[in-house]
N, C-alpha and C positions, 0 to 999 in steps of 0.2 A: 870176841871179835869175829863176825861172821865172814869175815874177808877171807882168813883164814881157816876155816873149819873147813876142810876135805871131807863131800858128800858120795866120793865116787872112787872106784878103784884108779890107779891110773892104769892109761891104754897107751903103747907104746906106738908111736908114729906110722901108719899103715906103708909110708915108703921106705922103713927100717929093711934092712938087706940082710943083716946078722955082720959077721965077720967084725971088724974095729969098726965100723960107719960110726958116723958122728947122728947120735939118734936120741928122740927125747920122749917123755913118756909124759900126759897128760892126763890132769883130774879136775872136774869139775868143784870149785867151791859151795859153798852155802848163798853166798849173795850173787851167783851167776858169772860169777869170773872164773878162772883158769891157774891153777898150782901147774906148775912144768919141772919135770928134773933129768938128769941127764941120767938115758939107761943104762950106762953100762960104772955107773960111778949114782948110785940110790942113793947112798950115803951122804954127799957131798952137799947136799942142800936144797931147797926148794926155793924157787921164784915163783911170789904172788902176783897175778894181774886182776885188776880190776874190771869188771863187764866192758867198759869204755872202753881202756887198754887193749883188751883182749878182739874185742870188733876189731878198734882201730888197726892194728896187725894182722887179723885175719885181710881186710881193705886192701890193706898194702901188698899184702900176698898175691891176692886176686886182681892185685893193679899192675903185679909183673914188678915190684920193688924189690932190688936185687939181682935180678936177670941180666 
């Protein structure tokens, strides 16, 4: 399942501050999607997105969704 297969180390959110921040660390999949997990809790599990998913949320980021 290429969805799943992590091609990339993950790289920890360039706005991460240290201290408790709530901060997430990303890797690139096989099929061009995005694994996420939360840095300071690696253990805890990993969320799959899809290439679609993953645009689609980058979109909305850069649309100011949540602001």
């Amino acid at each position: 399942m290429k969805s799943r297969e992590i091609v990339t180390r993950f790289k920890k959110s360039s706005t991460s501050q240290g201290g408790q921040q709530e901060c997430v660390e990303v890797a690139h999949t096989a099929d061009g999607g995005r694994a996420v997990r939360d840095s300071k809790n690696r253990g805890g599990g990993i969320q799959f997105h899809t290439p679609g998913a993953w645009g689609a949320f980058l979109d909305a980021v850069k649309g100011g969704f949540g602001s």
